[in-house]
C-alpha positions in Angstrom: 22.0 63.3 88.9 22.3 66.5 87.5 24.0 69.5 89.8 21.8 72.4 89.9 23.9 75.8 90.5 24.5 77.2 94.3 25.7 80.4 95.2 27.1 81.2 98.8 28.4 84.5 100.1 30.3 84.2 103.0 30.0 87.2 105.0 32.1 85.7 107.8 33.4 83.1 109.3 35.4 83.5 113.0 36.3 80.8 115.2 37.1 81.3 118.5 39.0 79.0 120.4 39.2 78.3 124.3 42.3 77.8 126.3 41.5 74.4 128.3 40.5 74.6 131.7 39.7 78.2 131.3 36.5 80.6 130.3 39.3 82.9 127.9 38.4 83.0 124.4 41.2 83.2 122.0 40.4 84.8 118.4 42.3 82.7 115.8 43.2 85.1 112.9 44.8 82.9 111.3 41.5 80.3 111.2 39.0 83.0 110.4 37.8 84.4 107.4 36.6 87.8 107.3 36.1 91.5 105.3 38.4 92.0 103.5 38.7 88.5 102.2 40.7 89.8 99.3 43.9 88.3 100.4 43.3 85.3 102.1 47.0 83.5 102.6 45.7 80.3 104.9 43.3 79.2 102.7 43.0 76.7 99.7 40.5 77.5 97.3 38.9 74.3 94.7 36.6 74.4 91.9 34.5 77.9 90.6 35.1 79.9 94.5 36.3 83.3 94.0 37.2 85.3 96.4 36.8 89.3 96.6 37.0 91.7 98.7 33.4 91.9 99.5 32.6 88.0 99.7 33.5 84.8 99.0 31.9 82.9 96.1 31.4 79.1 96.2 29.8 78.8 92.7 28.3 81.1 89.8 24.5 80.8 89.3 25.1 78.1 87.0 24.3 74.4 86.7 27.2 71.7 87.2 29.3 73.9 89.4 31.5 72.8 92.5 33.5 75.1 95.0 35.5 75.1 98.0 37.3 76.8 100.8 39.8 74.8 103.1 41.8 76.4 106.0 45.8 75.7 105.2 46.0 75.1 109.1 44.4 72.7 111.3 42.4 73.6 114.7 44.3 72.3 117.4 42.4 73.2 120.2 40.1 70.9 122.5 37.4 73.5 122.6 36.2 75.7 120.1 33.5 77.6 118.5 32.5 79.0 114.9 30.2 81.6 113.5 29.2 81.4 110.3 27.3 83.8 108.4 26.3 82.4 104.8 23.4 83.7 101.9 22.5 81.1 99.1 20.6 82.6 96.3 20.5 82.3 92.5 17.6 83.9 89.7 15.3 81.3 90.3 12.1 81.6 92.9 12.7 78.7 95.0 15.5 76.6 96.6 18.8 76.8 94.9 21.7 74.3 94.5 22.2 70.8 95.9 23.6 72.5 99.1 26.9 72.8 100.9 28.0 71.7 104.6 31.0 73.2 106.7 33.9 70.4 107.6 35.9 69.6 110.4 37.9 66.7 109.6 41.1 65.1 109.9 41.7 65.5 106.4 41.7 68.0 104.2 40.7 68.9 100.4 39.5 65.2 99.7 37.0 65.8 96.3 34.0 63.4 96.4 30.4 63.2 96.3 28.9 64.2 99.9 28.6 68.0 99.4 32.0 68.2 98.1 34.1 66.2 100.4 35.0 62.5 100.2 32.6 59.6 101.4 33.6 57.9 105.1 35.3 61.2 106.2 36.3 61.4 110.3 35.3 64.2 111.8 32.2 66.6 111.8 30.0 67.3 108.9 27.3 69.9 108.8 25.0 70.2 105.9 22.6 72.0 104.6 20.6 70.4 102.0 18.9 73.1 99.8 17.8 70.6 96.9 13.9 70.1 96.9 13.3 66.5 96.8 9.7 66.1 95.4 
């Protein structure tokens, strides 16, 4: 099938973790992604993404394109919680893209053909669909 082009800005993305057995919510720096992204020393980029210090970039506006950004260090914590804050548009008037999901799996960086990620991943997969299927 052919890959239509999807563009993400990444405004932010914080994740908050909980100490167990308590209601103290621990920012984890290290795990978050946020202004200014420009240098960005615990994450792995993959494919088009570019990274400035305004936003992140998963693709360019054009067809065929794939991106990624992978944390460098897993979440360790029993509880936890994220906030993402995401825009997809391109120059045309409807949807844009295929989509993209958010991962939180026990591997990492594993190319394949479920929104960028391998098939028969274990963990959590979020997607959001944006291709128009009629």
């Amino acid at each position: 099938p052919l890959m239509m082009p999807l563009v993400v800005w990444v405004f932010c993305c914080l994740i908050c973790a909980e100490a167990t057995g308590s209601n103290n919510k621990i920012y984890e720096d290290s795990l978050s992604l946020t202004k200014p992204y420009h240098q960005q020393p615990n994450w792995d980029i993959m494919g088009t993404t570019m990274i400035t210090d305004r936003f992140v970039r998963l693709t360019a506006d054009l067809k065929s394109q794939e991106g990624a950004i992978w944390s460098k260090r897993p979440l360790r914590n029993e509880y936890w919680e994220v906030r993402l804050t995401f825009q997809v548009h391109g120059k045309g008037k409807t949807l844009f893209g295929d989509g993209f999901a958010l991962w939180y799996t026990a591997s990492r960086m594993e190319p394949g053909p479920v929104f960028g990620s391998k098939n028969g991943f274990r963990g959590l997969g979020i997607f959001m669909d944006t291709y128009s299927n009629h």
